[in-house]
N, C-alpha and C positions, 0 to 999 in steps of 0.2 A: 504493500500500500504506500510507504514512504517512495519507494523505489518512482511510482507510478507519479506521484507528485512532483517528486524530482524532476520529472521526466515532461511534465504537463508545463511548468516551472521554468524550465531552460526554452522548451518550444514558442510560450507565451514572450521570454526575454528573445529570443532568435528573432521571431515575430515582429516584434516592436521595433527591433534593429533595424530589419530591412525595409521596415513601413519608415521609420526615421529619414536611414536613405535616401528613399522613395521621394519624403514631401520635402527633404533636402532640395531637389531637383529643379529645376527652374521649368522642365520641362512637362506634360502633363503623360501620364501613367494609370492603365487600366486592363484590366484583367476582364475577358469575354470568355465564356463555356459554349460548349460546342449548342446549346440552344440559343445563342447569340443573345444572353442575359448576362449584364454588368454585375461583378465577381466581386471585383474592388477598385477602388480611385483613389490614389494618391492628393494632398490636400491641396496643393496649387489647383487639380481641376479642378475639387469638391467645390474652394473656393467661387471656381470663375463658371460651372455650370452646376451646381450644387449637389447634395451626395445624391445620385440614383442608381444607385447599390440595387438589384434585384432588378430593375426596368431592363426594357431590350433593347440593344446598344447603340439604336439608330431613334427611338425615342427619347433618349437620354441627352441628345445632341437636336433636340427639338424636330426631326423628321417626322413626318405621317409614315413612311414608308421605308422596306428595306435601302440599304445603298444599290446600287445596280450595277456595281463592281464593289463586292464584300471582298474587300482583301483578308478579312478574318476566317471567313470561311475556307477561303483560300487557301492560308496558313495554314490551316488546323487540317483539311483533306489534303492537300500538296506536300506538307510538312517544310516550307521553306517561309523565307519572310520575304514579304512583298511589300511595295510602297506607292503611294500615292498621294497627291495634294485634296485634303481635305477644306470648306469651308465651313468655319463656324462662327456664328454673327456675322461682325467687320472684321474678320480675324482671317487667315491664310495659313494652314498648318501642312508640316509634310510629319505625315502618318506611316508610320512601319511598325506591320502586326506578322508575328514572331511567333512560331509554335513550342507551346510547354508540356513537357513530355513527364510521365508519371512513371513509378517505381519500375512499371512491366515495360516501360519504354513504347508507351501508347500516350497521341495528342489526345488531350480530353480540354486544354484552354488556350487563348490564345492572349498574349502582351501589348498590346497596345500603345506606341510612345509618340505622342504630339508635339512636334516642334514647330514654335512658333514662324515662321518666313515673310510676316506680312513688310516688314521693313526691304528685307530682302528684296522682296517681287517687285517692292516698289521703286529702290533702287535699280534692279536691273532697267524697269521699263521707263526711270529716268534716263536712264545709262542708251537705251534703245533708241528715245524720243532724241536725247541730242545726238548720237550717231546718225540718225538718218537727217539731221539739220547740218550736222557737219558734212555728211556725205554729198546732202541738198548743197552746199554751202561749194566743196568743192570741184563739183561739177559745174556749177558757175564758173567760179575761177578759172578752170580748166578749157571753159569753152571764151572766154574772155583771155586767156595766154593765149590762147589761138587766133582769135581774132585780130590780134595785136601785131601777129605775123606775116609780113608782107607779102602781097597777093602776086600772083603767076600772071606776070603782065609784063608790058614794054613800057618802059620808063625814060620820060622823057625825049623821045621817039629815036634812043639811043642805045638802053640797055634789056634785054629781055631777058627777066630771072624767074627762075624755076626751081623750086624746093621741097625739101620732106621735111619733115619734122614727126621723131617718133617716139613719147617719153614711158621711160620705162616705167614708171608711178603714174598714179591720176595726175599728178605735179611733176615739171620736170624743172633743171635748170639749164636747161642750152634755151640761148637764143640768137636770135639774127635779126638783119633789118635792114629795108635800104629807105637811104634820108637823101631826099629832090632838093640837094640846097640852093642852087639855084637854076638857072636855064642851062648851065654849061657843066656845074659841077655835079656828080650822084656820090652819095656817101655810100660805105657797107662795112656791114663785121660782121664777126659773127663771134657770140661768146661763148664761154660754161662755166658758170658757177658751181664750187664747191659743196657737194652733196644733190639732195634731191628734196621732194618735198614741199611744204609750202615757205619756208624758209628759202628754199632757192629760189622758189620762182616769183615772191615778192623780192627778189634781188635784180631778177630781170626786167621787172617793170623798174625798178631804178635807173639801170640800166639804156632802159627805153627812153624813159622819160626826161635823164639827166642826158644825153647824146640829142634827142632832137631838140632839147630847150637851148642849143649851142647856135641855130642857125647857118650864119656866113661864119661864124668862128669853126665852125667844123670843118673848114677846107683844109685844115693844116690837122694831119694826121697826130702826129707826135703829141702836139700841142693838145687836142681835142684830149688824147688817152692822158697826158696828166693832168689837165682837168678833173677827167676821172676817179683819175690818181687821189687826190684830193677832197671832192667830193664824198668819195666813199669813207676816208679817215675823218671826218665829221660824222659820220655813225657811228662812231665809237664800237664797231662792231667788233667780235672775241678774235685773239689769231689762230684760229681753226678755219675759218672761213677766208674765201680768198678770190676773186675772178681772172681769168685769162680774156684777153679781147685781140681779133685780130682786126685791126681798122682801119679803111684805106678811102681814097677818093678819085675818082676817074675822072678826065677832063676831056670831055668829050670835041673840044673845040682841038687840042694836040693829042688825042687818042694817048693817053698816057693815063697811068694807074700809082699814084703817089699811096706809099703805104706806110704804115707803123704795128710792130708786137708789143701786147703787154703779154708777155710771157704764154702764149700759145701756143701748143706742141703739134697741134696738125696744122703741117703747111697749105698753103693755099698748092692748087695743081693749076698751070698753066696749059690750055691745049691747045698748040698754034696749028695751023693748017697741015704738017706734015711730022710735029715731033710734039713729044711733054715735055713739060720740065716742072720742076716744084721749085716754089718760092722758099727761099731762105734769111729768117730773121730772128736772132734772139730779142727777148725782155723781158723785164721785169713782170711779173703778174700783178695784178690791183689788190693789195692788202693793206695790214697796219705795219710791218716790219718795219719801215723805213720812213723815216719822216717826210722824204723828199724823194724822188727819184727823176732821170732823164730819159728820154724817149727817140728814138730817131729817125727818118726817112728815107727811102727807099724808094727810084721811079722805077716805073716798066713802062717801057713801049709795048702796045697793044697796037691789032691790024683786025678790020672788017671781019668778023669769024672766030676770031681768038672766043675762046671760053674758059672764065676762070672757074674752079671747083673751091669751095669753102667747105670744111666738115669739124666735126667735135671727135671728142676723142670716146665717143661710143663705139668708133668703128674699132680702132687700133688698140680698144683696151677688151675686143672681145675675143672670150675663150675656148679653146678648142682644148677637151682634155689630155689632148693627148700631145698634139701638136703646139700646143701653147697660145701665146697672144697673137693677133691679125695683124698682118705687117704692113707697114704704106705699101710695099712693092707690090703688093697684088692688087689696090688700088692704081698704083700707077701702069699694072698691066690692065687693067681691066678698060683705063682711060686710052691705052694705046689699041688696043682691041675696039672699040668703039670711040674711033677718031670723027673719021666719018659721019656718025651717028647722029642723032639727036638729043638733046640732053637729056631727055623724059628717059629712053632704054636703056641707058649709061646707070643711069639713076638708079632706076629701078635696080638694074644689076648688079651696081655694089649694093644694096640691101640686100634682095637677094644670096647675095656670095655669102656676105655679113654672118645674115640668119642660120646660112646653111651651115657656115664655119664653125659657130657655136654652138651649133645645135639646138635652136631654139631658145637660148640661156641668155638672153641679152642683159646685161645687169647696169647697164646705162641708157641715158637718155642719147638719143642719134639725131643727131639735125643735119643736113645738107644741104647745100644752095649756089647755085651756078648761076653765072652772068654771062651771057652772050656780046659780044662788040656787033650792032648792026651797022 
């Protein structure tokens, strides 16, 4: 009889332990029997839907009617734990009910643990709503960089350019441009800004914007990119970031092409009527390193026909696993190979090569853009 006390004594303190536990818990706890009557509730639920101990576990939660996915049932005939988002009230809970197995190792109940998620859900579908305004956001942008990019026309009844533009991101940072400075002079460059993203490509509209606010002062190349130069070190911008420009001006009246590098690594390709050649110019790139820098000048003689090539260094930094990075020279075969040609199939065909090179892998932004002498 003591024995049995004892016994009754330790089960009641056991008891109390794990009911302690239980309304420990922040999260809510209850016990279902396989006739889907509520067994026991931990006191956070008692609390927040009051005890109904003994009621059937979908009136207990204020339903008329069973659930029409009882994952409890579930539990208890399947023997695994199953989950699901639960509503109760204004409340959002994720419910996972858990089968409890008896001495013979037979389900006779099932555990039921409610976690609150209403914060949660509503985060995400903050997180969702400005995603799709961001996303909304930058596809504007993206069709406004475009826009910004000069159109496939004849310019000034002198130069006819043709170009691609292809960014690797919804944002890129290559750009280009050409500026009608006056009746005799056509400006062009073409840039890339360091990284990608909307960071770059609000760099280009800089870009854009500081280059045609120059006017008649943009005739002089050199001069024009330290301007630049400068400009940009009034942004106080970090030295991680950086831009390359190549920037030149044609005079249409002596067929000459006066130019300037800020440190741009694809040359300009020259395709005269019978041979290539690539332009050659080092300089400085447009960053904060240096307080000051110089700039210098460069003519070419241009003839009726000549076409110059402008590119970024999408093409030459693309990877082949095997064969490594794309080299100018297979541009500048690709330019000898379609001498002849037009610029649109030339065009095409270094993208082409490009894409095929890398096998689909393109991990930069690709700009190109050719100028005809008519």
């Amino acid at each position: 009889m003591h024995m049995k006390k004892e016994l009754e004594l330790q089960l009641k303190k056991q008891r109390k332990f794990f009911e302690d536990i239980l309304s420990g818990m922040k999260d809510w706890v209850r016990v279902i029997d396989r006739d889907n009557r509520v067994l026991f509730l931990n006191e956070p639920m008692k609390k927040q839907v009051g005890d109904t101990t003994g009621q059937q576990c979908f009136k207990a939660l204020n339903k008329k009617e069973p659930c029409e996915n009882c994952i409890t049932n579930r539990a208890i005939f399947e023997g695994k734990s199953i989950t699901k988002e639960e509503v109760v009230g204004d409340k959002i809970f994720s419910v996972v009910s858990s089968p409890i197995y008896d001495e013979e190792n037979n389900i006779q109940y099932a555990v039921e643990v409610f976690r609150d998620i209403t914060e949660k859900r509503a985060m995400e579908e903050l997180i969702l709503e400005q995603n799709t305004k961001m996303k909304r956001d930058l596809n504007f942008a993206k069709q406004l960089q475009h826009k910004i990019l000069p159109e496939n026309r004849i310019y000034n009844n002198t130069l006819k350019i043709v170009s691609v533009y292809i960014p690797c991101e919804l944002l890129g940072g290559d750009v280009y441009d050409v500026i009608e400075i006056n009746e005799n002079y056509i400006g062009m460059y073409i840039a890339d800004v360091s990284g990608h993203g909307v960071t770059s490509s609000m760099m280009t509209m800089f870009i854009r914007q500081t280059l045609k606010s120059l006017e008649e002062k943009a005739i002089d190349p050199a001069v024009t990119l330290r301007y630049l130069y400068h400009r940009y070190r009034e942004l106080h911008i970090d030295d991680q970031y950086y831009i390359t420009v190549f920037y030149g001006v044609y005079d249409k009246k002596n067929k000459s092409f006066c130019y300037s590098n800020a440190g741009h690594n694809c040359m300009p390709i020259v395709l005269r009527k019978n041979y290539v050649e690539e332009v050659y110019m080092p300089g400085f790139p447009i960053c904060t390193v240096f307080e000051d820098v110089q700039y210098e000048n460069e003519v070419l003689t241009l003839h009726s026909g000549d076409r110059l090539l402008f590119y970024t260094d999408g093409i030459v930094e693309a990877v082949h696993p095997d064969k490594g990075f794309y080299q100018n020279d297979r541009i500048l075969e690709l330019c000898t190979s379609y001498l002849k040609e037009d610029m649109e199939p030339l065009m095409e065909a270094i993208i082409t090569d490009v894409q095929e090179f890398a096998q689909g892998e393109i991990k930069d932004d690709i700009a190109i853009m050719m100028a005809q002498i008519l």
